[in-house]
VOGU-3710 file (C-alpha; in Angstrom, 3 decimals, decimal comma):
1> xxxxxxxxxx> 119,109/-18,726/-108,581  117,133/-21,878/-109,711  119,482/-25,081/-110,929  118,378/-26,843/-114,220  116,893/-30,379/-113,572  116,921/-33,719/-115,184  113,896/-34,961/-113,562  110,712/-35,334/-115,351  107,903/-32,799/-114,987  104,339/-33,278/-115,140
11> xxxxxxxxxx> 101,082/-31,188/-114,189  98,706/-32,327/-111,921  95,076/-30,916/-111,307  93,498/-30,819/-108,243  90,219/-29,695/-106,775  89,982/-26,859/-104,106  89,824/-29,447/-100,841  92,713/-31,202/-102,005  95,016/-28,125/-102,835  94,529/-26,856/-99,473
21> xxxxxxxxxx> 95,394/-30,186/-98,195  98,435/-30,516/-99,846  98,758/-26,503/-98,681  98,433/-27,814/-94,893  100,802/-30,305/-95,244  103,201/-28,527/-96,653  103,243/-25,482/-93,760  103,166/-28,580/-90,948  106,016/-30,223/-92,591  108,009/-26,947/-93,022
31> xxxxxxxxxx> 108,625/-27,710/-97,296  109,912/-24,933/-99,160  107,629/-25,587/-102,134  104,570/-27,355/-102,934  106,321/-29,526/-105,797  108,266/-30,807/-102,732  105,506/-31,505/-100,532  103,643/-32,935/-103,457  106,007/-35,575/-103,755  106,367/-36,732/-100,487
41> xxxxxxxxxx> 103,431/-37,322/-100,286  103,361/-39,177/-103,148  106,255/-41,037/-101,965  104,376/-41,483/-98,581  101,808/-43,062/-100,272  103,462/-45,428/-102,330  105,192/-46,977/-99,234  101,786/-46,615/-97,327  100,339/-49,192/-100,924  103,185/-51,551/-100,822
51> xxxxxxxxxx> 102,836/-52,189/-97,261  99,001/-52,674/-97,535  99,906/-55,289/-100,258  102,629/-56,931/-98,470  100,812/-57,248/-95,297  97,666/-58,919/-97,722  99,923/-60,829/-99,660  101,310/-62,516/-96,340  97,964/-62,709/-94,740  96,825/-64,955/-97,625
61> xxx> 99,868/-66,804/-97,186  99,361/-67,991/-93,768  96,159/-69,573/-94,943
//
């Protein structure tokens, strides 16, 4: 039985080498889906960004 959501939904395209990557990861990781994999990685990567920022941003700083 599937439970209604709230969240938004959107569809992303991918080309062949990416899907399987996102495929790999998902199997490694153990996820159920790939919508769940899918966003940790996405979440993975947005905390992977800010950290490249914040490390720049205080790099320039000490200068």
């Amino acid at each position: 039985m599937h439970m209604a959501t709230n969240r938004p939904r959107y569809t992303v395209s991918v080309d062949d080498e990416l899907f399987q990557r996102i495929e790999d990861f998902r199997y490694e990781h153990r996820y159920q889906t790939r919508s769940q994999a899918t966003v940790e990685l996405i979440r993975l990567g947005l905390e992977a960004l800010k950290k490249e920022q914040t490390e720049k941003n205080d790099a320039s700083s000490d200068n």
